[in-house]
PASE-924766 format. One record per residue (C-alpha): x, y, z; residue number from 1; residue in one letter. Coordinates in steps of 0.1 Angstrom, whole numbers. Layout:
BEGIN
{rec {X Y Z} NUM a} ...
// end
This chain:
BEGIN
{rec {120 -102 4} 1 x} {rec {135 -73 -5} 2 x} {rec {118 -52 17} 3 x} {rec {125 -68 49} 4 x} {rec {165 -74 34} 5 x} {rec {169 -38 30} 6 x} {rec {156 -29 64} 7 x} {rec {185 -58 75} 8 x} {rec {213 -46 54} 9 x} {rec {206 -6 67} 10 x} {rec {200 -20 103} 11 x} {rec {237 -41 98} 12 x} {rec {249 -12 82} 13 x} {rec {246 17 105} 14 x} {rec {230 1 141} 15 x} {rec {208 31 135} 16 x} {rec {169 39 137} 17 x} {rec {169 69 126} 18 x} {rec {187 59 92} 19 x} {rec {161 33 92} 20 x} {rec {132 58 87} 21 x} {rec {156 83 65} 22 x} {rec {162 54 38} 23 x} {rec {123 44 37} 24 x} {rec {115 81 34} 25 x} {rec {143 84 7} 26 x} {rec {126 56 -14} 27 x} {rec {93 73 -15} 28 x} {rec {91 105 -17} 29 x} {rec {101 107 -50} 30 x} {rec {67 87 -58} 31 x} {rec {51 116 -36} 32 x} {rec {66 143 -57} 33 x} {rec {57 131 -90} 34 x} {rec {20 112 -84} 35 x} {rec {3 145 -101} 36 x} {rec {24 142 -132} 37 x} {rec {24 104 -134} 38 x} {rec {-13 104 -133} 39 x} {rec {-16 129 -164} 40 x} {rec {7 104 -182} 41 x} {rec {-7 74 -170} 42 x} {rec {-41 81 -188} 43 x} {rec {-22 97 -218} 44 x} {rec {3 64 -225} 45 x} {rec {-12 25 -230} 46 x} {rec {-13 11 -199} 47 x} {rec {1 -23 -207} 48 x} {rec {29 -10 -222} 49 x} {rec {38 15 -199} 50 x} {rec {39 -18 -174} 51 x} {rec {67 -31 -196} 52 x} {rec {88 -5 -192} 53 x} {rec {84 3 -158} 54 x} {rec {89 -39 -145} 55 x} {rec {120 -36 -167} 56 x} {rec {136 -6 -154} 57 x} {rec {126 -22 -116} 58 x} {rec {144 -53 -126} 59 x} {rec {174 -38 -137} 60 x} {rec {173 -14 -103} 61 x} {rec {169 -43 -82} 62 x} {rec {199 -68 -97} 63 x} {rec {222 -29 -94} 64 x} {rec {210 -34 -59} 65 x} {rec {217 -72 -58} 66 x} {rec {251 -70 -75} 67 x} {rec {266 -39 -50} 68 x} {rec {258 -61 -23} 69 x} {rec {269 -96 -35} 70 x} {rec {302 -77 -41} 71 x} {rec {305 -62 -5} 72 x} {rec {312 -26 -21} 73 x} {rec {277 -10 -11} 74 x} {rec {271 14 11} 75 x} {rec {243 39 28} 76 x} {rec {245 67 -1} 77 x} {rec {242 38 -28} 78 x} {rec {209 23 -10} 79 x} {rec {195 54 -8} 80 x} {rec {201 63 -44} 81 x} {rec {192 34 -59} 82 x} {rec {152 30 -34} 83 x} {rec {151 68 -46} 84 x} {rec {151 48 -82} 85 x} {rec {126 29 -76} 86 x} {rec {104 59 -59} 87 x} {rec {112 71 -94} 88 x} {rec {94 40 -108} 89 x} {rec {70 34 -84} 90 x} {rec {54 68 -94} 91 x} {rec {40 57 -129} 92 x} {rec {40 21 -119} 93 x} {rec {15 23 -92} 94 x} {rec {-12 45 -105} 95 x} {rec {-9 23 -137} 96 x} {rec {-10 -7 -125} 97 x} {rec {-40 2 -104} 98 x} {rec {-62 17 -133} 99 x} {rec {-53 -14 -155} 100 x} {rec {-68 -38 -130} 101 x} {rec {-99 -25 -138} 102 x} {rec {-89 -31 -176} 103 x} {rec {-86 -66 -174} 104 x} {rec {-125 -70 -158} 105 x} {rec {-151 -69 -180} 106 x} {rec {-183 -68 -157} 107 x} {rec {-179 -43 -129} 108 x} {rec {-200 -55 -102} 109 x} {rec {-167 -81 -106} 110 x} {rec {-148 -52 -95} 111 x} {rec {-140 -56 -60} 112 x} {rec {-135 -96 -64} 113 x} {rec {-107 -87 -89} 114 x} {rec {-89 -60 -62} 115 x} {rec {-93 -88 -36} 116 x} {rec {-79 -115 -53} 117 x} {rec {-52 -92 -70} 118 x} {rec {-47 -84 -31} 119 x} {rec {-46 -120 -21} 120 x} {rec {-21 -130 -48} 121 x} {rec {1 -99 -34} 122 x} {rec {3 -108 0} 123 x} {rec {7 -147 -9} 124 x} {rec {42 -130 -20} 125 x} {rec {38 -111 12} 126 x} {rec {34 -140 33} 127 x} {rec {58 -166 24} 128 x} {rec {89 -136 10} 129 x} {rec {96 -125 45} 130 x} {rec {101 -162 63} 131 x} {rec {123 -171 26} 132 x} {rec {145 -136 33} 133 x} {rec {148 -148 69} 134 x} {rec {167 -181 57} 135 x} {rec {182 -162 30} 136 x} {rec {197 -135 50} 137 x} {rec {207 -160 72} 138 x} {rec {225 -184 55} 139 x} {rec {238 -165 21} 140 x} {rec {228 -127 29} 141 x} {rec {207 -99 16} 142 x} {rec {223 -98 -15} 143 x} {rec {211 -131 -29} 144 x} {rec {171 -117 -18} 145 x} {rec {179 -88 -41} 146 x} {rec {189 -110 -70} 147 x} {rec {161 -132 -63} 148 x} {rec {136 -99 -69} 149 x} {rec {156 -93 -102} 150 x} {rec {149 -123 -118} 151 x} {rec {112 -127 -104} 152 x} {rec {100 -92 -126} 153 x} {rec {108 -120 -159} 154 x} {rec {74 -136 -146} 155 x} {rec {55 -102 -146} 156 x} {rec {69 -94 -178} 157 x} {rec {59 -124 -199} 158 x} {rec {25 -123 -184} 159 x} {rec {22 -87 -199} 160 x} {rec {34 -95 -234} 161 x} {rec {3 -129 -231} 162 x} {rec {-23 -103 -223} 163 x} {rec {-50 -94 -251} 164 x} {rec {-64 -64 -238} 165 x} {rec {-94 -43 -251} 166 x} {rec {-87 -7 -255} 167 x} {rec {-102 15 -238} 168 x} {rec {-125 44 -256} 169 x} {rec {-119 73 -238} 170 x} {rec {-119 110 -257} 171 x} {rec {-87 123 -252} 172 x} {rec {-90 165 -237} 173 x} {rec {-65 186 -254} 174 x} {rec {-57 202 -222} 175 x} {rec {-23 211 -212} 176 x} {rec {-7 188 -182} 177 x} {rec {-12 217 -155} 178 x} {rec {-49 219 -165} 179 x} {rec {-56 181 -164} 180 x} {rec {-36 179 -130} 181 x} {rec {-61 210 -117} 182 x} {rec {-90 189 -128} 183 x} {rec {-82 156 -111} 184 x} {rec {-71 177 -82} 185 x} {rec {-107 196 -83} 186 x} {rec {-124 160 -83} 187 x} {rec {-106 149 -54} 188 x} {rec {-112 179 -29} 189 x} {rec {-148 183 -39} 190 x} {rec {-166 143 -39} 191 x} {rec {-170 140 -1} 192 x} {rec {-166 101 -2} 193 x} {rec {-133 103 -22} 194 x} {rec {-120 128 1} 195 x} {rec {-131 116 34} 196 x} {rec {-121 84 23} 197 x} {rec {-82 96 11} 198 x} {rec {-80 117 45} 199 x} {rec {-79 87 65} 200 x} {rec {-58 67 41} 201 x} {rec {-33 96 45} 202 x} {rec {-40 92 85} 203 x} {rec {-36 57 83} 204 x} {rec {-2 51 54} 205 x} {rec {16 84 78} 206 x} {rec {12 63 112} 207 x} {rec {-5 23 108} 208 x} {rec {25 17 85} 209 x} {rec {52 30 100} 210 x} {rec {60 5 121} 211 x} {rec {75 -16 92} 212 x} {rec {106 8 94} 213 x} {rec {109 -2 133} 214 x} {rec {106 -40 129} 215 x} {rec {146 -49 127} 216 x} {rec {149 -29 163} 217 x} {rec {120 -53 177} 218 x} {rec {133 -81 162} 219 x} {rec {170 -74 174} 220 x} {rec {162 -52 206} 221 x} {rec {127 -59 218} 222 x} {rec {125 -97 212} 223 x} {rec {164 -107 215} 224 x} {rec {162 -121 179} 225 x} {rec {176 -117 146} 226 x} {rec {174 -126 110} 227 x} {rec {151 -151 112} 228 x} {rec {125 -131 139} 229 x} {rec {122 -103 115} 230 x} {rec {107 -126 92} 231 x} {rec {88 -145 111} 232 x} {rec {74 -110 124} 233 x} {rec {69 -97 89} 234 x} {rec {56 -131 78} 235 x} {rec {27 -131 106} 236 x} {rec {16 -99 92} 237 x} {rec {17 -113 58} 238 x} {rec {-12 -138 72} 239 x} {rec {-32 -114 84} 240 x} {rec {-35 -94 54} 241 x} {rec {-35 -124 37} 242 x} {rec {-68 -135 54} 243 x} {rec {-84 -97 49} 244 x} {rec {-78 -101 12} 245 x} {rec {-97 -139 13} 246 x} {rec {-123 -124 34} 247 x} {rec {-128 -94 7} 248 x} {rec {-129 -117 -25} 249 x} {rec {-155 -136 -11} 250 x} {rec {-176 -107 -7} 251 x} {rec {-204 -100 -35} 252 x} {rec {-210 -68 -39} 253 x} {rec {-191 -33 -30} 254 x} {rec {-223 -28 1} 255 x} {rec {-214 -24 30} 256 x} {rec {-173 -16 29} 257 x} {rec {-173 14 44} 258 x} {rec {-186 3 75} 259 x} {rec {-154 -23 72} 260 x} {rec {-129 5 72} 261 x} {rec {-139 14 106} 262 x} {rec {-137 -15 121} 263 x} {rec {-103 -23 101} 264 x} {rec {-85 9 116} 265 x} {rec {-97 4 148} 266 x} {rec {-84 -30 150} 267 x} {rec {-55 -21 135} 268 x} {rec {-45 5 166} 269 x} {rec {-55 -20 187} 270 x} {rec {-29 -39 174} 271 x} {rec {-4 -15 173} 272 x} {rec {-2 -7 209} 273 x} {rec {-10 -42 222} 274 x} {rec {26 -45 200} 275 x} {rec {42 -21 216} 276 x} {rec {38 -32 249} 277 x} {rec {49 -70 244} 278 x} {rec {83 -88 246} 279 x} {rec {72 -120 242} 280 x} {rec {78 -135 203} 281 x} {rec {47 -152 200} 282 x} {rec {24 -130 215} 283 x} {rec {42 -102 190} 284 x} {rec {35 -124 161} 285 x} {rec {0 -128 170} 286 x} {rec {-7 -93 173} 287 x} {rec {11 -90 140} 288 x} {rec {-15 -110 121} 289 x} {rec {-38 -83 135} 290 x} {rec {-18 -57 121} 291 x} {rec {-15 -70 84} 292 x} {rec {-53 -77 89} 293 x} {rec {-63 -42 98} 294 x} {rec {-38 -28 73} 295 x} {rec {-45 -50 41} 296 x} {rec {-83 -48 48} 297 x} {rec {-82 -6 51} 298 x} {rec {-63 -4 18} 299 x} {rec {-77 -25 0} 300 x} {rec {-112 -15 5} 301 x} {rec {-102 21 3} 302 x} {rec {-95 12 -33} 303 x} {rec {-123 -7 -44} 304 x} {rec {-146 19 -29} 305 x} {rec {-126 50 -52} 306 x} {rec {-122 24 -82} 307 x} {rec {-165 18 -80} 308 x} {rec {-171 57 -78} 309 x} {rec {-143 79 -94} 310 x} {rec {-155 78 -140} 311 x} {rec {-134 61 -164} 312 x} {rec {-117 97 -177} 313 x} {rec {-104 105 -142} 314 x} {rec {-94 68 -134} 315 x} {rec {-57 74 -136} 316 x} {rec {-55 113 -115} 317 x} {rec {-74 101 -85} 318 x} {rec {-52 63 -85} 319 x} {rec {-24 90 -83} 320 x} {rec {-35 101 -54} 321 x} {rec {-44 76 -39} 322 x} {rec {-7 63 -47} 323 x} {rec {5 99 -32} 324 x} {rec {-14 90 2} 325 x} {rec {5 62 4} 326 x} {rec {39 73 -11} 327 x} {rec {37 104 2} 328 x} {rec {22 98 42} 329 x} {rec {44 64 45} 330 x} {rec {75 77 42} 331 x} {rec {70 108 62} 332 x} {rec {56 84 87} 333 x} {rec {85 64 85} 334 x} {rec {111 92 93} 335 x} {rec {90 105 122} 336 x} {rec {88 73 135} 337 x} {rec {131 68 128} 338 x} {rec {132 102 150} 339 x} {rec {107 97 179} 340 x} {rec {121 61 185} 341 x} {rec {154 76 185} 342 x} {rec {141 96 216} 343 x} {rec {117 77 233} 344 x} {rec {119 41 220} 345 x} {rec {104 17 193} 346 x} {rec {80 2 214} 347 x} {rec {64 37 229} 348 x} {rec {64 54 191} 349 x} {rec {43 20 179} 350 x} {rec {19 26 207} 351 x} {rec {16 63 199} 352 x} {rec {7 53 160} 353 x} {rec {-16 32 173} 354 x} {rec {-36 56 192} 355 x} {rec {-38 76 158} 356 x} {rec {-48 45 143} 357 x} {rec {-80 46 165} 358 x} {rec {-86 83 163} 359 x} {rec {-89 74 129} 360 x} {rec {-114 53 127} 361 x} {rec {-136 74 155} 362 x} {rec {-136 102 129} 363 x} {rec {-145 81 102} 364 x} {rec {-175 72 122} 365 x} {rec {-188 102 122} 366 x} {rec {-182 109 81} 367 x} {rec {-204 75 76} 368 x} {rec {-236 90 71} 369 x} {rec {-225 118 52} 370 x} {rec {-207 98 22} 371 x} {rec {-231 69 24} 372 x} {rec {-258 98 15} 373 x} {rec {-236 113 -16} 374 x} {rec {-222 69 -24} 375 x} {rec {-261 52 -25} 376 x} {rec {-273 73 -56} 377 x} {rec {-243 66 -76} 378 x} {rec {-242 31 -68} 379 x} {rec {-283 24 -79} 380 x} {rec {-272 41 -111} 381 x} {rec {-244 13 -116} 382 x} {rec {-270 -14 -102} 383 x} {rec {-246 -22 -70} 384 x} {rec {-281 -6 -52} 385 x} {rec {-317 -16 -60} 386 x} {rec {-337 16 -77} 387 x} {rec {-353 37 -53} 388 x} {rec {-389 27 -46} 389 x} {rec {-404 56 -28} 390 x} {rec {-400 41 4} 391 x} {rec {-366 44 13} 392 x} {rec {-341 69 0} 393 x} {rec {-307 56 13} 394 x} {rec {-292 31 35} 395 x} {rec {-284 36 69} 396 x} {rec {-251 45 78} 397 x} {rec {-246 9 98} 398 x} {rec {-250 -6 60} 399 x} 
// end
């Protein structure tokens, strides 16, 4: 809700692409900047408790946000400051949140159920909070969707203080932060699936998402709508990667997902420029569901396949970066996208990240059998594979 309110109230505000793209890059860079640091902390602080702090300080950012607006005294300098606040947040919340999951599931072959259904409970939110801003926006305004977002971290913060949580034994290194962040870094740029597998997350946050900073121009230019069409446009996406999380839950084992992030970027740039080119409401919102498919299904399965490899002692550093692909490519993304559209149209910059999109998932094509080479012997050790029997060494790269 507040997502697709903010683009509305800087869209209302200022008539302006380009400040579109400027106040998404403004909210997360700052996550960009600090994701080294964070990740040092993360795996220094209790996880749970570091949650508590950081769902507070985004509720009280949220209901500044919510009672500027409701008040009519806001303005572009005040958004700006207070999404760089959350970027602020979002820095130690994300990489935290991500290496609890794994926290809260005892058997690890469970793993990528648990990122599926923890993606499937995210994009319920995702699904249904864009069609409620619509109506909200609507009828009372974006300040009321802001106040809404306030109150709703309550639920998130009870359900932290109800958890019983195992500690985890880790041995603590003594190494200063600059070392730790030269270790995690090391990791990262040396295991070939990690970093093949961040590469095209990077690829895919800096262009498959930035169309999210375009969608109040398509819904107000494009597709002669308003309010209510940018949520129905962000809703239809919601579906998609709504269905991409159902379809990942029900999966049994981590097999096999690599081959499903080539097929989701490619249909995400399919997607993409198929959007670019239509004017027609429904046609757009059926493309959109292709879209949060292709989307949801790439992230999420780029997680799971970094949570099942990366060890319990460099958990934290590499969810960092995985949070600075996002944080860092997105809004990048998101002000080159604000500029090129400013020069050569919404739709034509959507169909140029689209062609990215599937240039993406060519070149991952070609990594397959190279990480599924270095992936199969770690994942017979954890018992994802079965042993090796002296007739086969790995899987093919189809599997």
């Amino acid at each position: 809700m507040t997502r697709v309110a903010t683009g509305w109230l800087v869209y209302r505000l200022t008539h302006s692409a380009l400040m579109l793209g400027v106040v998404s890059f403004a909210g997360q860079i700052v996550s960009f900047v600090l994701g080294p640091f964070a990740g040092v902390w993360v795996e220094r602080l209790n996880r749970r408790k570091l949650l508590l702090w950081t769902q507070a300080a985004g509720a009280v950012q949220s209901l500044a946000l919510a009672a500027l607006t409701l008040a009519h005294v806001i303005n572009l300098w005040e958004i700006i400051a207070l999404l760089a606040l959350q970027g602020l947040i979002n820095a130690f919340d994300m990489p935290g949140r991500q290496s609890f999951l794994v926290q809260m599931v005892d058997d690890r072959s469970h793993l990528s159920n648990a990122i599926a259904i923890n993606s499937s409970m995210a994009n319920g939110a995702r699904l249904i909070g864009p069609a409620i801003a619509g109506l909200v926006i609507g009828a009372v305004g974006e300040g009321w969707c802001f106040l809404i977002d306030g109150v709703s971290y309550l639920a998130v913060i009870v359900s932290l203080l109800l958890m019983h949580i195992r500690p985890l034994n880790i041995q603590r290194k003594s190494s200063g932060m600059l070392e730790q962040i030269r270790e995690g870094w090391n990791y990262v740029r040396t295991f070939r699936p990690i970093r093949t597998i961040l590469l095209l997350f990077v690829l895919i946050s800096l262009m498959g998402y930035s169309y999210t900073a375009l969608l109040p121009i398509f819904a107000a230019q494009v597709l002669s709508g308003g309010p209510y069409t940018l949520g129905w446009l962000t809703g239809a996406s919601g579906i998609g990667a709504l269905a991409s999380a159902f379809s990942l839950a029900l999966r049994k084992s981590v097999i096999g997902l690599t081959r499903m992030i080539q097929i989701a970027t490619a249909i995400l740039g399919v997607a993409l420029i198929l959007f670019g080119f239509s004017h027609v409401l429904w046609l757009s919102l059926f493309l959109m569901i292709f879209v949060g498919f292709g989307l949801m299904q790439t992230a999420s399965v780029c997680n799971t396949i970094v949570q099942s490899l990366v060890p319990e002692d460099k958990r934290a550093r590499v969810m960092s970066y995985y949070t600075m692909a996002f944080f860092g490519a997105v809004p990048f993304g998101s002000l080159f996208a604000g500029l090129l559209a400013h020069q050569i149209g919404a739709p034509y910059t959507v169909i140029v990240s689209g062609a990215f999109c599937i240039f993406g998932s060519v070149w991952f094509t070609f990594q397959l059998p190279k990480i599924n080479a270095v992936m199969d012997p770690i994942y017979q050790k954890a018992g994802f594979l079965p042993a090796h029997n002296g007739k086969e060494t790995t899987l093919l790269p189809s599997e």
